[in-house]
VOFI-26010 format. One record per residue (C-alpha): residue number from 1; residue in three letters; chain; x, y, z. Coordinates in pm, 1 decimal, padded with zeros to 6 digits. Layout:
k:NUM, r:ALA, c:A, c1:X, c2:Y, c3:Z
...
# end
This chain:
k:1, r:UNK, c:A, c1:00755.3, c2:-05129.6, c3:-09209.8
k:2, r:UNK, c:A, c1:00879.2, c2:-05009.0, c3:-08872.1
k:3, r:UNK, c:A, c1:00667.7, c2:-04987.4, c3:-08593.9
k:4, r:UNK, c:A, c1:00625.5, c2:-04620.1, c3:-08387.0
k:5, r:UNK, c:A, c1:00489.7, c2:-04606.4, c3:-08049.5
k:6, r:UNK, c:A, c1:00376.0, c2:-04252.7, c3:-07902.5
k:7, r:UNK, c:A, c1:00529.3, c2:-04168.1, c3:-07578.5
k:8, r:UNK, c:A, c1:00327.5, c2:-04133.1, c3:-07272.7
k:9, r:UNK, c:A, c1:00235.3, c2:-03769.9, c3:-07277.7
k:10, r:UNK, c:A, c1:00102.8, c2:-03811.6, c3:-07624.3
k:11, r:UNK, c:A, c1:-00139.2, c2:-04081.5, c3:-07548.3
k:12, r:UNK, c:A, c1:-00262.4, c2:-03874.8, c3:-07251.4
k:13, r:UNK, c:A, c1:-00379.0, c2:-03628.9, c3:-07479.1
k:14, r:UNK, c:A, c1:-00713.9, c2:-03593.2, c3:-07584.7
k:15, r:UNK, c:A, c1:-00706.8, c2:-03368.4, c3:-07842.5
k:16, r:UNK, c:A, c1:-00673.2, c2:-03541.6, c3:-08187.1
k:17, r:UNK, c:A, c1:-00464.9, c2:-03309.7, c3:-08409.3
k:18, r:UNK, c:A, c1:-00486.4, c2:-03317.6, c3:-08785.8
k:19, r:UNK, c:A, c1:-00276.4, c2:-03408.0, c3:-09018.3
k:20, r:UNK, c:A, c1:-00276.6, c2:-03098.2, c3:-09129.6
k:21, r:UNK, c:A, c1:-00056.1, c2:-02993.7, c3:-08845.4
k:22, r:UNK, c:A, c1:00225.6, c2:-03229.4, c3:-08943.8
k:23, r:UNK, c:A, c1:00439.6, c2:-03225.5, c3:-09273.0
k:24, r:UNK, c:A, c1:00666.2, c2:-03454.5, c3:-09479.7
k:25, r:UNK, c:A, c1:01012.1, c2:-03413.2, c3:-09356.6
k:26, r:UNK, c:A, c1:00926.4, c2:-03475.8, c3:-09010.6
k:27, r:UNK, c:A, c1:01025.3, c2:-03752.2, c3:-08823.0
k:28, r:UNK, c:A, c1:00857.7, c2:-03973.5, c3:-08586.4
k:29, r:UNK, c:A, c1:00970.1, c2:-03743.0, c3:-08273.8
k:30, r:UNK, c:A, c1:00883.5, c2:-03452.2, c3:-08466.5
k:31, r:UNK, c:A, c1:00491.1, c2:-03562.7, c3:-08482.6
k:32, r:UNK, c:A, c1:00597.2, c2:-03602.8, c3:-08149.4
k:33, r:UNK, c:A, c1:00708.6, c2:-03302.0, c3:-08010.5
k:34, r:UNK, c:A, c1:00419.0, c2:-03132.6, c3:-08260.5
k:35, r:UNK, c:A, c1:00186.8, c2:-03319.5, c3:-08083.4
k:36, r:UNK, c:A, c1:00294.1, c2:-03240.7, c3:-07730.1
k:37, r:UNK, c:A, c1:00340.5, c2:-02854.2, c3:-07801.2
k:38, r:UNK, c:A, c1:-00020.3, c2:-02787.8, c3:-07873.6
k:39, r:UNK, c:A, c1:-00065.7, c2:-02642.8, c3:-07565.7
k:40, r:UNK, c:A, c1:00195.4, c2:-02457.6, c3:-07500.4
k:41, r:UNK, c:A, c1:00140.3, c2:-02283.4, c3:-07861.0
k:42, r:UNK, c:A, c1:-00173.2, c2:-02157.7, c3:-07766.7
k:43, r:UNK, c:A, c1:-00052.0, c2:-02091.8, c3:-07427.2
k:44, r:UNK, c:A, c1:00235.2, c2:-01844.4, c3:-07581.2
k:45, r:UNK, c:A, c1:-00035.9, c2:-01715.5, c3:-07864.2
k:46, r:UNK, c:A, c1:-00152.9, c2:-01431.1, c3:-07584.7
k:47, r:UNK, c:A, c1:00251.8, c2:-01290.8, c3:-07589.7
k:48, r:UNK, c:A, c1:00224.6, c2:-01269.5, c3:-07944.0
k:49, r:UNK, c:A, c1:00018.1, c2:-00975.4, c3:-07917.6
k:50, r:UNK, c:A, c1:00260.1, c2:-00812.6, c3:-07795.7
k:51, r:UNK, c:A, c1:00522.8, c2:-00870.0, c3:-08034.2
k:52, r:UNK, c:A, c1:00606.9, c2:-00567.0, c3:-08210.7
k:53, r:UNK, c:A, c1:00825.2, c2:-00725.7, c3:-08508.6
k:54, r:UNK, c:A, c1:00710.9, c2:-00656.5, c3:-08852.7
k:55, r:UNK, c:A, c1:00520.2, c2:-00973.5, c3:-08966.3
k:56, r:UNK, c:A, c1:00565.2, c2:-01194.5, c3:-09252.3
k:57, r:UNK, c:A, c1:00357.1, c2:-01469.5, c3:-09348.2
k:58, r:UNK, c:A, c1:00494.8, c2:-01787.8, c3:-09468.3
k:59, r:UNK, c:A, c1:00346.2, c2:-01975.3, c3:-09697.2
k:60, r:UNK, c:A, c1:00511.2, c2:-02347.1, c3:-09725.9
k:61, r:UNK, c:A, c1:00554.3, c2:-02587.3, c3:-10042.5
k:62, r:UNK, c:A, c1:00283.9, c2:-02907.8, c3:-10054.8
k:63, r:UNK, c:A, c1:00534.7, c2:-03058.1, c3:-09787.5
k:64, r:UNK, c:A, c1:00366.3, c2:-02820.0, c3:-09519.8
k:65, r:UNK, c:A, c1:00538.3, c2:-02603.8, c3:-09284.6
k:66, r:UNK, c:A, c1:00766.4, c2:-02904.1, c3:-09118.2
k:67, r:UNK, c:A, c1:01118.6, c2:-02897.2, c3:-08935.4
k:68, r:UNK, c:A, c1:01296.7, c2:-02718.6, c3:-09252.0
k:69, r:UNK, c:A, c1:01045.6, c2:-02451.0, c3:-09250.8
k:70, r:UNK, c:A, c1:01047.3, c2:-02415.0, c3:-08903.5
k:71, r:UNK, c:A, c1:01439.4, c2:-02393.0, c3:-08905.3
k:72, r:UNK, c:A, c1:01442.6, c2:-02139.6, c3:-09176.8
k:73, r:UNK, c:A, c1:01157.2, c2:-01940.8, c3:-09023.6
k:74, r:UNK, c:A, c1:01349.0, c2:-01899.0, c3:-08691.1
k:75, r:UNK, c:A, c1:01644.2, c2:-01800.3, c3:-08861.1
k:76, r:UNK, c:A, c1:01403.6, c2:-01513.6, c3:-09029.2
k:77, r:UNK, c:A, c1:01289.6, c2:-01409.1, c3:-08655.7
k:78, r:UNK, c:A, c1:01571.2, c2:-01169.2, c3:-08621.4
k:79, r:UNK, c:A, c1:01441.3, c2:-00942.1, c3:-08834.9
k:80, r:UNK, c:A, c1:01024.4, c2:-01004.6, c3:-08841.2
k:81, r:UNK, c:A, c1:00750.3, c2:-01222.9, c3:-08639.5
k:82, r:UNK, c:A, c1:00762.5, c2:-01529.8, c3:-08864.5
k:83, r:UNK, c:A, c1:00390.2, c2:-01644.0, c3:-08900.2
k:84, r:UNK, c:A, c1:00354.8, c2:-01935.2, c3:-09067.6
k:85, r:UNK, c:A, c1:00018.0, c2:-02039.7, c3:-09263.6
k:86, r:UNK, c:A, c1:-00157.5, c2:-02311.5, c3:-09281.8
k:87, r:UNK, c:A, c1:-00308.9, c2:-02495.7, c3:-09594.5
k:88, r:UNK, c:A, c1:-00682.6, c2:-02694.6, c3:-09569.4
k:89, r:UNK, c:A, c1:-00579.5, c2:-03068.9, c3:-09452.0
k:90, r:UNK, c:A, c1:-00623.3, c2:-03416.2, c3:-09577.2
k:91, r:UNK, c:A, c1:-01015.4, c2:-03353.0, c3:-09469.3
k:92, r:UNK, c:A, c1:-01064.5, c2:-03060.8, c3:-09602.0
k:93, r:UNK, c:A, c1:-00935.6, c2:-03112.9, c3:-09935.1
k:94, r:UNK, c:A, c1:-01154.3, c2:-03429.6, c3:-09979.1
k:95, r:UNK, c:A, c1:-01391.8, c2:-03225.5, c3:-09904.2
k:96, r:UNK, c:A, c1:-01412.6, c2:-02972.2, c3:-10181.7
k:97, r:UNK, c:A, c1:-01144.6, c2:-02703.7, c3:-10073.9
k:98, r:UNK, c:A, c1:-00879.6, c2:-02884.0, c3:-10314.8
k:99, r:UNK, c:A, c1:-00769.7, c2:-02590.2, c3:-10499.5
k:100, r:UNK, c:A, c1:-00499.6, c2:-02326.2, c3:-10446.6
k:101, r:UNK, c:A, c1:-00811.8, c2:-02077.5, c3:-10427.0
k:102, r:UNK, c:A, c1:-00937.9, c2:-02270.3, c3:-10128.1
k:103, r:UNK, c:A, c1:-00582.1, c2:-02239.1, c3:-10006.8
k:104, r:UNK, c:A, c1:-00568.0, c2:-01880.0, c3:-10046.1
k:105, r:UNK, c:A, c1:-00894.3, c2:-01816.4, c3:-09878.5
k:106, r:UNK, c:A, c1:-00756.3, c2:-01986.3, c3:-09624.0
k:107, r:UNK, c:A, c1:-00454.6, c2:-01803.6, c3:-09563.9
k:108, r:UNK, c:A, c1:-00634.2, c2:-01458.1, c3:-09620.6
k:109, r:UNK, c:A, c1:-00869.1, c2:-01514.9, c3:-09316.5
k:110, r:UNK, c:A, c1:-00526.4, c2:-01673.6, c3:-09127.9
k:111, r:UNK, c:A, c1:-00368.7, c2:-01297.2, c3:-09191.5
k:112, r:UNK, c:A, c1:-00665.6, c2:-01151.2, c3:-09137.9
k:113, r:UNK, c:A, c1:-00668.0, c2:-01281.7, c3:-08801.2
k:114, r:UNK, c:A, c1:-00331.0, c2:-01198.1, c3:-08730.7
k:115, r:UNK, c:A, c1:-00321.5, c2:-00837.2, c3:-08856.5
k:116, r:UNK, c:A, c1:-00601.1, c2:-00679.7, c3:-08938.4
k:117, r:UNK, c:A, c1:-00418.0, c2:-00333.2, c3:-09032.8
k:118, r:UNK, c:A, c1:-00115.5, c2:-00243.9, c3:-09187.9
k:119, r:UNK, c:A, c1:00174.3, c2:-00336.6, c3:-09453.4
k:120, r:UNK, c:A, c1:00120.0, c2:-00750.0, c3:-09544.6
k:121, r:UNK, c:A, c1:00463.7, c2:-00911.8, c3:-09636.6
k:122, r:UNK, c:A, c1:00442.4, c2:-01234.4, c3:-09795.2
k:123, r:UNK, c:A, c1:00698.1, c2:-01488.8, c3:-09841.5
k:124, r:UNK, c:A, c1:00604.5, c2:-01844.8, c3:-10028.3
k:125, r:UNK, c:A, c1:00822.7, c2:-02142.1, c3:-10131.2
k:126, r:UNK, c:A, c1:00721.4, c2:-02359.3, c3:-10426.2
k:127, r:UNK, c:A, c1:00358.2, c2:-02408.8, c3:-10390.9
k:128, r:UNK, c:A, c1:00366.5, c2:-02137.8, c3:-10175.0
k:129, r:UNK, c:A, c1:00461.4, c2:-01896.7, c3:-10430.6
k:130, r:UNK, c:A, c1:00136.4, c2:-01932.0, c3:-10623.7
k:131, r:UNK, c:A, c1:-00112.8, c2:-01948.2, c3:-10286.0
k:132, r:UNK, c:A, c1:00104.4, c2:-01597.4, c3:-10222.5
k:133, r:UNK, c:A, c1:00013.9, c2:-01466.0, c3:-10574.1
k:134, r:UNK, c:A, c1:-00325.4, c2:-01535.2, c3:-10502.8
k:135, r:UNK, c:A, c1:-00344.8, c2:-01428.0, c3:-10146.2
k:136, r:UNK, c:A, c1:-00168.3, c2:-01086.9, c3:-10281.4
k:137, r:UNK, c:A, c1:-00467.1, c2:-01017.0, c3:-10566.5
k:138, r:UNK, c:A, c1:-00745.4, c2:-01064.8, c3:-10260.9
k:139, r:UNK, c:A, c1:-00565.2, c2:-00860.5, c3:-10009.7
k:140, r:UNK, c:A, c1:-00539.6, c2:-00584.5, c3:-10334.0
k:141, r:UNK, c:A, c1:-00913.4, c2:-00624.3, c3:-10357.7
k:142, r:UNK, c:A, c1:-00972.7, c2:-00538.8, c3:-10001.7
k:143, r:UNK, c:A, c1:-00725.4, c2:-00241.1, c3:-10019.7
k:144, r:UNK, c:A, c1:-00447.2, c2:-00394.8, c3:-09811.3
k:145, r:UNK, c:A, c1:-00101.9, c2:-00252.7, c3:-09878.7
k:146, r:UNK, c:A, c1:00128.6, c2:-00537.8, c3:-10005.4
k:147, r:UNK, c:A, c1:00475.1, c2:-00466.0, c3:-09915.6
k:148, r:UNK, c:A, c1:00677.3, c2:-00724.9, c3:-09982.2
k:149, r:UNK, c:A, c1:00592.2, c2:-01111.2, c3:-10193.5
k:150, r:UNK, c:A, c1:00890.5, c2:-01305.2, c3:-10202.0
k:151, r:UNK, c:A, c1:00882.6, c2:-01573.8, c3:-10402.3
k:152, r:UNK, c:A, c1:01146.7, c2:-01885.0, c3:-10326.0
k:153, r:UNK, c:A, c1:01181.5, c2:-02072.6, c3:-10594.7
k:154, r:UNK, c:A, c1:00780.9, c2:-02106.7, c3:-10758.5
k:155, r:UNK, c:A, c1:00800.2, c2:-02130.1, c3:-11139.6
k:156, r:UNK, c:A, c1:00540.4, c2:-02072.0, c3:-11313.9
k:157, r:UNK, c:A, c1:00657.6, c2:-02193.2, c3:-11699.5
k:158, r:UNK, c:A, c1:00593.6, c2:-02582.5, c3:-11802.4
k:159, r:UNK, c:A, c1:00944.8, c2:-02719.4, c3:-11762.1
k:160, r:UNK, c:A, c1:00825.0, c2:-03091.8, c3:-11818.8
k:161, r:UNK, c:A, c1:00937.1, c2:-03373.7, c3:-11613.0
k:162, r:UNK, c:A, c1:01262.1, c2:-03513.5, c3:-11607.7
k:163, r:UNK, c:A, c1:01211.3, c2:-03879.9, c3:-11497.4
k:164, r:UNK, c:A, c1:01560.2, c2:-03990.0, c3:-11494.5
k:165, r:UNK, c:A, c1:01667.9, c2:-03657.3, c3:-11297.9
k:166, r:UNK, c:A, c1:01386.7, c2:-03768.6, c3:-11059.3
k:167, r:UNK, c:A, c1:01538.5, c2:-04082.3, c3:-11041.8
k:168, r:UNK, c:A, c1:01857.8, c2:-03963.1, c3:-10963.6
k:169, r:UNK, c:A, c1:01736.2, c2:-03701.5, c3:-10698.7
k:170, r:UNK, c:A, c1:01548.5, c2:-03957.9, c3:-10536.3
k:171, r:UNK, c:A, c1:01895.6, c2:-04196.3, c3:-10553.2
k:172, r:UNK, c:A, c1:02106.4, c2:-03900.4, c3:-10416.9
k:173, r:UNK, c:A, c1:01823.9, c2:-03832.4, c3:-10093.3
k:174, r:UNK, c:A, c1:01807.9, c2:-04227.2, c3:-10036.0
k:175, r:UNK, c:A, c1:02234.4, c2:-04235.9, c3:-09964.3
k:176, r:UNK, c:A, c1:02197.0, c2:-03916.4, c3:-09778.9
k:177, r:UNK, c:A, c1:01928.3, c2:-04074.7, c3:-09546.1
k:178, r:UNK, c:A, c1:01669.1, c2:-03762.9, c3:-09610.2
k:179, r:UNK, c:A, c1:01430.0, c2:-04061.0, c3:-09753.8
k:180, r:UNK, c:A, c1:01387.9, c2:-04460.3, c3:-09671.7
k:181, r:UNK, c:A, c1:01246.8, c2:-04729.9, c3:-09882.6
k:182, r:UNK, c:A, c1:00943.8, c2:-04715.4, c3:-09657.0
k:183, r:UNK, c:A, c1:00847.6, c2:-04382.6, c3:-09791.3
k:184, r:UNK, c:A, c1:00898.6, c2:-04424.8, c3:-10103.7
k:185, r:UNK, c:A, c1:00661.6, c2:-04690.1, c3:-10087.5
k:186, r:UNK, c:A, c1:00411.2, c2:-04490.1, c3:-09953.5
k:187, r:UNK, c:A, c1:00424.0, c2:-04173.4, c3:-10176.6
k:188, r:UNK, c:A, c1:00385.6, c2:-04419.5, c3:-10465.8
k:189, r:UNK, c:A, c1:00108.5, c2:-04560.7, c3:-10296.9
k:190, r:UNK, c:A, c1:-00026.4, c2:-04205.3, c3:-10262.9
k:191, r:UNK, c:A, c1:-00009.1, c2:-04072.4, c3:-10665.5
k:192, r:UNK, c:A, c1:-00116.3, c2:-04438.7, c3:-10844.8
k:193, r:UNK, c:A, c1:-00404.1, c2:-04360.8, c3:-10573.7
k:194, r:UNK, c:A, c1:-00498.2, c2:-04015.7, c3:-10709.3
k:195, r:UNK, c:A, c1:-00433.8, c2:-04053.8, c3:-11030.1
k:196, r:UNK, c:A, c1:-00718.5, c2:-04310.2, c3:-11055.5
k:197, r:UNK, c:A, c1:-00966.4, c2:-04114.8, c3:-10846.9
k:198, r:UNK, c:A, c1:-00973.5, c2:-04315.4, c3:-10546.0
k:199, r:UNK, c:A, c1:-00831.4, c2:-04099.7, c3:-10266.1
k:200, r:UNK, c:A, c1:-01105.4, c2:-04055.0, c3:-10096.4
k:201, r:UNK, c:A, c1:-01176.9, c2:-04422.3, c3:-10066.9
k:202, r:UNK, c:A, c1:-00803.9, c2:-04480.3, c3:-09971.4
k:203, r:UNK, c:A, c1:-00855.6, c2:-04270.9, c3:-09657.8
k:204, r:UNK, c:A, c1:-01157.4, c2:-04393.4, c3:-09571.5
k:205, r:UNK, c:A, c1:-00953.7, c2:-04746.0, c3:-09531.0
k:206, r:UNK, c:A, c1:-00627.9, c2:-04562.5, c3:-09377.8
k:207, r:UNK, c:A, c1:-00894.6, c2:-04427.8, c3:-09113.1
k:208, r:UNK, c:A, c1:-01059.8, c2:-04776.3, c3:-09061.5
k:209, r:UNK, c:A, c1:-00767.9, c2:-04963.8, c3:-08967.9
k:210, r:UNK, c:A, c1:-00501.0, c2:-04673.4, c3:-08839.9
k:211, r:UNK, c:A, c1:-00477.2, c2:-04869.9, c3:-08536.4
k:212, r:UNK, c:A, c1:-00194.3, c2:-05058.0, c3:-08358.2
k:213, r:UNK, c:A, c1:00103.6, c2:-05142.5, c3:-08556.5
k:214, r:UNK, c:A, c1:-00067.4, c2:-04997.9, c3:-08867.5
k:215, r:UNK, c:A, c1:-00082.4, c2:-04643.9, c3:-08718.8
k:216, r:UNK, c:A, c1:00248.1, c2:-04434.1, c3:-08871.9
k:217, r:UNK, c:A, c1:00219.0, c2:-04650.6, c3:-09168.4
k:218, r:UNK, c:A, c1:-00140.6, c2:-04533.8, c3:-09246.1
k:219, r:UNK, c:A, c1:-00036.6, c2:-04150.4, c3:-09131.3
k:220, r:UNK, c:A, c1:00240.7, c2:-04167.1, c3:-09370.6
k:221, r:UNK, c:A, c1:00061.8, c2:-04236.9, c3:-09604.0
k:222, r:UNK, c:A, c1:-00203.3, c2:-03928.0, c3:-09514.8
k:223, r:UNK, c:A, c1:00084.9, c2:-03717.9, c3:-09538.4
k:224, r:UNK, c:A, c1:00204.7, c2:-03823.3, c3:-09850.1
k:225, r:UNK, c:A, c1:-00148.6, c2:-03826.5, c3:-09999.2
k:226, r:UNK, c:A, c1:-00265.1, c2:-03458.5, c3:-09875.7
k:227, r:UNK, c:A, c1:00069.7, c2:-03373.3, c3:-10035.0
k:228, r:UNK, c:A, c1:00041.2, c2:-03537.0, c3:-10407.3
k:229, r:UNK, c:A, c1:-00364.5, c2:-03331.5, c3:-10398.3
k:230, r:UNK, c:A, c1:-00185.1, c2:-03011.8, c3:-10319.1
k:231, r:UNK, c:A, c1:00098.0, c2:-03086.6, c3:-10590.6
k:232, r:UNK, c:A, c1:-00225.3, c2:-03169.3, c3:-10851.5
k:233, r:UNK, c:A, c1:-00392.2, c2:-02843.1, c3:-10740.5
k:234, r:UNK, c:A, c1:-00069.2, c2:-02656.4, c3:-10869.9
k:235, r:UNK, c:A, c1:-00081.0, c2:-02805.2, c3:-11143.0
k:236, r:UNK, c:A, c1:-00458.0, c2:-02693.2, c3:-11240.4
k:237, r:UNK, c:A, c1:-00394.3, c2:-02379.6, c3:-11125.0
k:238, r:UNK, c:A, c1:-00044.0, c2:-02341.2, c3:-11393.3
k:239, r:UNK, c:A, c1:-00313.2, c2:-02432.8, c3:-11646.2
k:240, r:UNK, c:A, c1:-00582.6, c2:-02165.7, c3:-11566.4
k:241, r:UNK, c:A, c1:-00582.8, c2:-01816.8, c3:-11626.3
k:242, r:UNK, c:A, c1:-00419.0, c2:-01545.4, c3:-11364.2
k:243, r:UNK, c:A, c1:-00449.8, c2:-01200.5, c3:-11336.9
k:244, r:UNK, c:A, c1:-00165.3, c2:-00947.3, c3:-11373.0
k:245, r:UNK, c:A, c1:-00105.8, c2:-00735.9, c3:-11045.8
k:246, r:UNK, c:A, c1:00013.9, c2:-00409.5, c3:-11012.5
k:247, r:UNK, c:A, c1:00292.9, c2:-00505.5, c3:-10799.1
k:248, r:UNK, c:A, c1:00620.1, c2:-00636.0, c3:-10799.5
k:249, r:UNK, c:A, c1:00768.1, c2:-00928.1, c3:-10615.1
k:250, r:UNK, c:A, c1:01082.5, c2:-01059.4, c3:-10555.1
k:251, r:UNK, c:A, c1:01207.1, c2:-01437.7, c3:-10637.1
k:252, r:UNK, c:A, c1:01478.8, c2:-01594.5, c3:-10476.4
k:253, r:UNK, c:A, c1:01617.0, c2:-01810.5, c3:-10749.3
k:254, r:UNK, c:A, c1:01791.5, c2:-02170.1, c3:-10807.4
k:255, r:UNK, c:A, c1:02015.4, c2:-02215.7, c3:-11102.4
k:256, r:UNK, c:A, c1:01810.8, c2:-02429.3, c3:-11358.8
k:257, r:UNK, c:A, c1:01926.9, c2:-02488.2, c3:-11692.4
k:258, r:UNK, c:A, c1:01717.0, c2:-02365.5, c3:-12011.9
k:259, r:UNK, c:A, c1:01437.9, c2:-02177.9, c3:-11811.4
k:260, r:UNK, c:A, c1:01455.0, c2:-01889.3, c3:-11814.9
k:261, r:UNK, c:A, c1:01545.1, c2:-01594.8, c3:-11536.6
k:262, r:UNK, c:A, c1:01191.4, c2:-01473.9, c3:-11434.7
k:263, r:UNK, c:A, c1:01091.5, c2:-01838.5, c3:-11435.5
k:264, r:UNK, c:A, c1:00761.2, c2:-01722.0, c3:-11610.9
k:265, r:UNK, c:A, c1:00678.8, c2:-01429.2, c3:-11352.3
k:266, r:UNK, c:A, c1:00731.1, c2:-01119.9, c3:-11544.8
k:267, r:UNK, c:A, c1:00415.3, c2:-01172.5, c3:-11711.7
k:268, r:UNK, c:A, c1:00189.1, c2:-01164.8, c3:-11412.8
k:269, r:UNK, c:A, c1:00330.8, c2:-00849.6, c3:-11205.7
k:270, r:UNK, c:A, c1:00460.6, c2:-00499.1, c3:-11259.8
k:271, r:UNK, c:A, c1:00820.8, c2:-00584.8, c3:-11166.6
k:272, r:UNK, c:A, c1:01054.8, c2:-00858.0, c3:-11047.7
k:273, r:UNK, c:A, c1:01397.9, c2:-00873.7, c3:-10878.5
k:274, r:UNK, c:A, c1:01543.1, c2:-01189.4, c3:-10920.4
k:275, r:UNK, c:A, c1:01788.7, c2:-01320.4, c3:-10685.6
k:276, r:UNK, c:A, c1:02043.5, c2:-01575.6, c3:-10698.3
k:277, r:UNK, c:A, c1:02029.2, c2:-01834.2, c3:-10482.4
k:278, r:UNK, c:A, c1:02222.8, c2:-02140.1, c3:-10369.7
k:279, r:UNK, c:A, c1:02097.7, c2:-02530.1, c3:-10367.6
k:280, r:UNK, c:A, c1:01825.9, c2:-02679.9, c3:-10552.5
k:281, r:UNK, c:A, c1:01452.1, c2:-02609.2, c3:-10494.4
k:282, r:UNK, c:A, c1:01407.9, c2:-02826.3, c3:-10227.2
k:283, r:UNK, c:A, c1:01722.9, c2:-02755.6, c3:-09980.9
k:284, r:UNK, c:A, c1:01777.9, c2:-02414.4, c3:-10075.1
k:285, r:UNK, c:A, c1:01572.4, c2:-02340.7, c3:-09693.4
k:286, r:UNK, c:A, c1:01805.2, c2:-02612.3, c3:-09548.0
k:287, r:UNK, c:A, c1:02175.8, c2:-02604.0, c3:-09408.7
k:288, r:UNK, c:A, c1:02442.7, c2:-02552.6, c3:-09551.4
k:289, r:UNK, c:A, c1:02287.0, c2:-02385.4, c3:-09800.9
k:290, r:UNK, c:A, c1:02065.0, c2:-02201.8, c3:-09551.6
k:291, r:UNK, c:A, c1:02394.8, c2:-02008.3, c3:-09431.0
k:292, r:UNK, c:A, c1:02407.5, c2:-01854.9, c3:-09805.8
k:293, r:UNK, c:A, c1:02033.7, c2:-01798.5, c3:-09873.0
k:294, r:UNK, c:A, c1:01927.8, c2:-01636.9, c3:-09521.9
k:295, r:UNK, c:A, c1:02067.5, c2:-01304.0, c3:-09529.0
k:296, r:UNK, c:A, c1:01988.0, c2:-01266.0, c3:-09897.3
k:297, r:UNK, c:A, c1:01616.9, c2:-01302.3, c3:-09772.8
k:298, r:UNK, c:A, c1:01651.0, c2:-01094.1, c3:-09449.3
k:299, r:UNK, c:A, c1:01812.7, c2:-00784.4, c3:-09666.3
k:300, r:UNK, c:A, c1:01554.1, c2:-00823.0, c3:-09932.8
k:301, r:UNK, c:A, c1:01250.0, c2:-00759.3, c3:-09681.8
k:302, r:UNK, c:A, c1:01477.7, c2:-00556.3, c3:-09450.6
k:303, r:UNK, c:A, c1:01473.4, c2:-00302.5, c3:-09725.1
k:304, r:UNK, c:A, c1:01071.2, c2:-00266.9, c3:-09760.1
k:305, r:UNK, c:A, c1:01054.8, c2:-00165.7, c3:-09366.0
k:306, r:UNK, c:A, c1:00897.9, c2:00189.5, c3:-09310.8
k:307, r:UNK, c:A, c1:01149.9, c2:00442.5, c3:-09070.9
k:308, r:UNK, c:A, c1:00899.4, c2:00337.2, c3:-08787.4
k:309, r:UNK, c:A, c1:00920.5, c2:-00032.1, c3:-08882.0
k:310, r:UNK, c:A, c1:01288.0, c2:-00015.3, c3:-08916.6
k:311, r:UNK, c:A, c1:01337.7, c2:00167.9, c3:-08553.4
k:312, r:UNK, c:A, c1:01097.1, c2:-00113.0, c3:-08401.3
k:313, r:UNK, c:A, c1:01359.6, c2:-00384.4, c3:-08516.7
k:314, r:UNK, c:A, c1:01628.4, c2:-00227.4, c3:-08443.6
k:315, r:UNK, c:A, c1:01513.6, c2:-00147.4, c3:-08067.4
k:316, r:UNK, c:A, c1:01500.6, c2:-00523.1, c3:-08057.7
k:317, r:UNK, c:A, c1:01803.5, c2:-00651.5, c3:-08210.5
# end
């Protein structure tokens, strides 16, 4: 397996960032650049404040919020303050907080943080979909106004597994060069792992002997790993009861054959608008479907701004 070496500025660094800050599709100079930018994040944090853009929250997939969320969030920051949430890492979830209840607790005290007061707008892909549900029934509890939950994509239904569609997929990303061999290896790795029970002793090793060459072997492998627990915590959380909230939401739909249009959301809220949307679940946020799907998302929260919000953005634009 290849061999990465950090640059100089990385090693100089003390901090030791988790691998909760970094996310599957990212490359070795994206952990890069990632690492290198934690300062100047929390440099720019004290400008936020004064960023009077509506805010939406983003809640990523299991991948994490990586380059194609980042891309697709920047192309949202014409028309709101893109916040992006964070799930519990690798850590955390070992350590009890390996549920999507854990990850909604997390994200309410995240938009807590952030704003305090006023209309919440929520926007989660995949995994993110569900964490938003749940975020949404907390905030309820606490009296928050929900204005928007967009939904990209999350279905909520048992579709089964397709192996030889997996197969395919996984064929199709390996010619395109969005996945190597090396990878592959190491998400495999990362579910025989879990589904025997022994991912906690797996990272106790990947920790031991992360050193040297080893290094962005062993972090893959974190990465894929923290990602299979989140997938597993969707999947308990499909099989448990949910509560039915009195709003609606609005889901950004692929084209899948035999399920059907609400994708098993009309159940659990008061309305939906379903919207078509091009690509397949996982590059429907990425170019050149990205061009399609954009403004379809910017008009569908667009419309939920108040006259004040509205004049705000436009002021801006």
């Amino acid at each position: 397996m290849a061999r990465t070496y950090l640059q100089p500025e990385v090693a100089e660094r003390p901090a030791d960032p988790s691998v909760g800050h970094f996310a599957l599709d990212m490359t070795a100079a994206d952990m890069v650049k990632t690492i290198v930018s934690g300062k100047a994040t929390a440099a720019e944090t004290v400008g936020v404040q004064t960023d009077v853009r509506p805010i939406l929250f983003l809640l990523p997939g299991s991948l994490g919020y990586g380059p194609s969320m980042a891309a697709f969030a920047a192309g949202l920051g014409k028309i709101a303050r893109v916040v992006p949430i964070k799930y519990p890492d690798l850590g955390s979830i070992l350590a009890g907080k390996n549920t999507v209840a854990s990850m909604a607790d997390a994200a309410v005290e995240q938009i807590r943080r952030s704003q305090p007061v006023g209309h919440v707008r929520l926007l989660g892909h995949s995994l993110g979909g569900v964490v938003g549900f749940e975020v949404a029934a907390r905030l309820l509890e606490a009296r928050r106004s929900i204005k928007f939950l967009g939904i990209l994509d999350t279905a909520i239904i048992n579709e089964g597994r397709d192996y030889r569609e997996t197969l395919a997929r996984t064929l199709r990303r390996l010619r395109a060069n969005r996945v190597n061999i090396s990878r592959i290896a190491c998400r495999a790795l990362a579910k025989v792992t879990a589904a025997i029970g022994g991912e906690a002793p797996l990272t106790w090793m990947l920790h031991r002997y992360a050193r040297g060459k080893f290094n962005a072997t062993c972090f893959r492998i974190r990465l894929e790993l923290q990602e299979v627990l989140r997938s597993r915590a969707f999947y308990q959380w499909l099989a448990s009861p949910r509560p039915s909230l009195p709003i609606g939401a609005t889901l950004f739909r692929c084209n899948r054959d035999g399920a059907p249009q609400s994708l098993g959301w009309d159940c659990s809220l008061a309305s939906l608008d379903v919207i078509p949307v091009a690509g397949t679940h996982i590059e429907l946020v990425v170019e050149p479907y990205l061009a399609t799907n954009l403004p379809l998302v910017e008009s569908a929260v667009v419309q939920t701004y108040t006259p004040a919000e509205f004049c705000k953005r436009k002021a801006l634009s």
